[in-house]
C-alpha positions in Angstrom: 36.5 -19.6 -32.6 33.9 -17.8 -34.4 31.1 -20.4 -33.7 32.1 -20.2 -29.7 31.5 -16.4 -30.1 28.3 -17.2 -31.6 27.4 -19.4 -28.8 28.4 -17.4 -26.1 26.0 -14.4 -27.7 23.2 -16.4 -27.7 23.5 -17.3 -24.0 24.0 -13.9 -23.4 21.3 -13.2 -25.2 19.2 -15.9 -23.7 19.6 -14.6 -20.2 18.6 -10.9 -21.3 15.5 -12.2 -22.5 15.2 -14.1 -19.4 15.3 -11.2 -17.1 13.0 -9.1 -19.3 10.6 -11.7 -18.8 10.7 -11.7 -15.1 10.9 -8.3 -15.2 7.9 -7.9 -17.3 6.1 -10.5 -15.3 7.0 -8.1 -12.0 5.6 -5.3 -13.6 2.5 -7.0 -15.0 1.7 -8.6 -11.3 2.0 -5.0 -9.7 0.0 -3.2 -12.5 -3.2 -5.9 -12.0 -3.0 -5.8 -8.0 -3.0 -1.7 -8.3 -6.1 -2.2 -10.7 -7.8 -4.6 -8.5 -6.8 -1.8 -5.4 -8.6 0.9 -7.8 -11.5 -0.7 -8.5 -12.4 -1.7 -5.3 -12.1 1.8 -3.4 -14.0 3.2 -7.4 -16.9 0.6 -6.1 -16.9 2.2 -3.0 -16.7 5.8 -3.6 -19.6 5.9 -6.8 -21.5 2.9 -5.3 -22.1 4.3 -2.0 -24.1 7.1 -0.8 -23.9 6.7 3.3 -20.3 6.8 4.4 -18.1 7.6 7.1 -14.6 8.2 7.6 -11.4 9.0 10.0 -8.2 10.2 9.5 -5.6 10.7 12.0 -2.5 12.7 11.2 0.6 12.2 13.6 3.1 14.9 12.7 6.5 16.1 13.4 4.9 19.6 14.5 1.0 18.8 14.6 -1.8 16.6 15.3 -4.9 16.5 13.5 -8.1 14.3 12.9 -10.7 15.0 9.4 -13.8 13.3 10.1 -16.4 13.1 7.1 -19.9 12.6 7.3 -21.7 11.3 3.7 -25.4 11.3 3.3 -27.4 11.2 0.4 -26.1 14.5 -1.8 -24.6 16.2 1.7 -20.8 16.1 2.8 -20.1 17.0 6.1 -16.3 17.4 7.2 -15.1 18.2 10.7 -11.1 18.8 11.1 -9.3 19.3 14.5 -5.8 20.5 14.3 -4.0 20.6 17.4 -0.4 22.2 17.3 2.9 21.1 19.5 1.9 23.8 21.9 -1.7 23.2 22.7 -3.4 25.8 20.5 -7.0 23.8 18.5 -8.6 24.9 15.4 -11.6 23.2 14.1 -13.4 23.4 11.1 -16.5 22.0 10.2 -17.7 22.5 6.2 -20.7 21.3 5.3 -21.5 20.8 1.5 -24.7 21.0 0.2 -26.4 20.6 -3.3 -26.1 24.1 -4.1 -24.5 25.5 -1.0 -21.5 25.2 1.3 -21.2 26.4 5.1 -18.0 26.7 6.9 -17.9 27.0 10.6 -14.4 27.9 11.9 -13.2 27.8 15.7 -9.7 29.1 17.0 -8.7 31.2 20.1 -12.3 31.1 21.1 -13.6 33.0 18.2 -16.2 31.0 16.2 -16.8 32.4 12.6 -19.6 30.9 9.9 -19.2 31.8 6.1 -21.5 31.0 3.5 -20.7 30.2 -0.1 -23.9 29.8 -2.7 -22.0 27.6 -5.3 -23.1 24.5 -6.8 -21.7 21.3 -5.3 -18.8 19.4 -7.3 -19.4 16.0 -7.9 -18.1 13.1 -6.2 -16.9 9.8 -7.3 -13.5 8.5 -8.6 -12.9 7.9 -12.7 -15.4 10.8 -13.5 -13.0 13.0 -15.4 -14.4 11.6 -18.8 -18.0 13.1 -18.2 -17.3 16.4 -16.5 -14.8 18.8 -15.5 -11.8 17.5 -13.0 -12.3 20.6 -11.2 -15.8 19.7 -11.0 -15.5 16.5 -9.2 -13.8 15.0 -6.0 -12.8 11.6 -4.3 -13.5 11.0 0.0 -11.9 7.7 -0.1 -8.0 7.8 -0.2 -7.1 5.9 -3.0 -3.2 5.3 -3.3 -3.7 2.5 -6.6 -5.6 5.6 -8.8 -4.8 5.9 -12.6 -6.5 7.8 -14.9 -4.7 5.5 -17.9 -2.8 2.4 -18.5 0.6 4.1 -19.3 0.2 5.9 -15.9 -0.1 2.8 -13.9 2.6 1.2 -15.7 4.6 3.6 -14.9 3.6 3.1 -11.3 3.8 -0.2 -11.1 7.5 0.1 -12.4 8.2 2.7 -9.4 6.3 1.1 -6.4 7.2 -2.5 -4.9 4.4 -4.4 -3.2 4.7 -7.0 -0.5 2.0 -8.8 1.7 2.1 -8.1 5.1 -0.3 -8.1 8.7 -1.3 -5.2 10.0 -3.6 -5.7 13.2 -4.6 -8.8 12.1 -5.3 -7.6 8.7 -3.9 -8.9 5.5 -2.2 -6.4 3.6 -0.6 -5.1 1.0 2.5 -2.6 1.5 3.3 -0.5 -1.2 6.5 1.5 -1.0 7.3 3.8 -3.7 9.0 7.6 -4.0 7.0 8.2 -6.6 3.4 8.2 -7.4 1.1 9.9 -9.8 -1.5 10.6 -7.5 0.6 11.0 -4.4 1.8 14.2 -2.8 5.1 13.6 -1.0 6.3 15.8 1.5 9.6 17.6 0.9 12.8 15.6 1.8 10.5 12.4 2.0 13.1 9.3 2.5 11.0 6.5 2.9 6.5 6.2 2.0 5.3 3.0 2.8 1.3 2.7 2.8 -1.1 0.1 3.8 -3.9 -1.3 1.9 -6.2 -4.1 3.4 -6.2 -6.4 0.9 -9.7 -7.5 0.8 -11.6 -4.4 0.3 -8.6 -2.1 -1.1 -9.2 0.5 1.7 -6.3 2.1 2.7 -4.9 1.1 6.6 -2.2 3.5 7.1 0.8 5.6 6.1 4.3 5.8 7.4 6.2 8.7 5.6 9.7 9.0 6.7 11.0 12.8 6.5 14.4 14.6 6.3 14.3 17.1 8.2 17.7 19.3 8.7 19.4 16.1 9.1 17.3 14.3 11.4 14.8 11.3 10.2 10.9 12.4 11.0 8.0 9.6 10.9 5.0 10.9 10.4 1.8 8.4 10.4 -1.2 8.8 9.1 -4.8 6.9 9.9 -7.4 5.8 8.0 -10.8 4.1 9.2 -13.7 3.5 6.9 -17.7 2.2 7.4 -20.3 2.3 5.2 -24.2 2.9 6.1 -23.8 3.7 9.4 -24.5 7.7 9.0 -27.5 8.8 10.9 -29.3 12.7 10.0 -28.4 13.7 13.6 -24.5 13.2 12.6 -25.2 15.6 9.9 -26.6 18.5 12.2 -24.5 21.7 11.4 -23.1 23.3 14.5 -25.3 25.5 16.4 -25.6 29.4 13.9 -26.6 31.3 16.8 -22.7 30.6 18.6 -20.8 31.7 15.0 -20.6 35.1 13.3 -21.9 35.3 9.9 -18.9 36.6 7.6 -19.9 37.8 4.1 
C-alpha cells in the first residue's frame, strides 16, 4: 500500500514538473520575442536621425491624427483633434536644441507660445546616462523594459500569437497589463499589432466599457525613415499667430 502511495506521488509529482516546464518554456519564448520587439524599435529610435511618423486615433468621442516630423536635433509634431460635433484643434510644437514653439489653432483663433528650455533627449534605454525626465521615445514601443524582472513579468501577463494584418506578418499581443502601457479605464480587451520583421507597431484595438456598452477604439501607426525633407520642417507662418508670453 505504502509503495503504491509512493508511486502515485511521484507521477503526481512528475506531471507538476512537467507543466512547470512548459510553462517555463511559454514564458521564456514570450520574454525573447518581446526582447527581439525592443531591440528592434531601440535600433530605430537611437540609430536614426530622419524620421517620420502617423498616428490615427479612432475614438468613441473623437478623432485625431499626431504627425511627427524628425530631422537632425529638431522635432516637429502636428496634432489634429476633431470632436463628434465638428469642432478642430490643431497644434503644431516644434522642438528645438534649446527652444520649443507651440502654435495652437481652435475656433479660428491661432495663438504661438515660446518656451527657451533646453531640449530633452531622445532615444529609448537612455535612463542609465541621464535623467528620465530628461529623455523621450517617438516610436511606440509596446515590448519596452527597463529590466529583466519587468519583462518577465510581462511576458507572464501578455499572450502572443502570429497573425496577418494587410499582408503583414504579425505578432498580436494581448495582455491587461503592461508596464509601459496606459490602459484606458474599464478597458475589456487590448490587442496590439507588431509587424514582425521590423518590430514596428501596426495597430491597436482597445475594447472599452463604457456604462455597459462595449467601445472599440483603434489606433494607427505608420512609420518611414529618411524620407524628411527641410521644407516639412517649416514652422507655420508667425505673422498669422499671436505671440503669448
Amino acid at each position: 500500500m505504502e509503495k503504491k502511495k509512493m508511486k502515485l506521488w511521484k507521477k503526481i509529482l512528475i506531471v507538476i514538473v512537467i507543466i512547470l516546464m512548459i510553462a517555463i518554456a511559454i514564458v521564456a519564448r514570450r520574454a525573447i520575442i518581446l526582447a527581439d520587439i525592443d531591440k528592434k524599435v531601440t535600433d530605430y529610435e537611437n540609430n536614426n536621425k530622419n524620421i517620420y511618423s502617423k498616428t490615427m486615433y479612432e475614438f468613441s468621442d473623437y478623432n485625431s491624427t499626431i504627425e511627427r516630423f524628425i530631422k537632425d536635433d529638431v522635432d516637429k509634431m502636428i496634432l489634429e483633434r476633431t470632436s463628434k460635433d465638428g469642432e478642430k484643434v490643431t497644434v503644431t510644437q516644434i522642438i528645438y536644441p534649446t527652444q520649443r514653439k507651440m502654435f495652437t489653432e481652435a475656433r479660428e483663433t491661432k495663438v504661438m507660445y515660446i518656451y527657451e528650455e533646453e531640449a530633452p533627449v531622445r532615444g529609448s534605454h537612455l535612463e542609465a546616462g541621464i535623467a528620465p525626465i530628461a529623455s523621450y521615445n517617438t516610436i511606440m514601443n509596446f515590448a519596452y523594459s527597463t529590466n529583466l524582472p519587468e519583462r518577465i513579468l510581462n511576458a507572464i501577463v501578455t499572450s502572443i500569437k502570429t497573425v496577418e494584418i494587410d499582408g503583414k506578418q504579425c505578432y498580436e499581443l494581448s495582455s491587461l497589463f503592461s508596464s509601459n502601457v496606459l490602459y484606458q479605464e474599464g478597458t475589456v480587451q487590448n490587442l496590439m499589432y507588431i509587424e514582425k520583421e521590423t518590430g514596428l507597431p501596426v495597430k491597436v484595438i482597445q475594447k472599452v466599457n463604457e456604462d455597459g456598452e462595449i467601445i472599440e477604439n483603434t489606433t494607427k501607426y505608420q512609420y518611414s525613415f529618411g524620407t524628411v525633407t527641410d521644407e516639412d520642417m517649416q514652422e507655420p507662418d508667425n505673422t498669422q499667430y499671436t505671440l503669448k508670453q
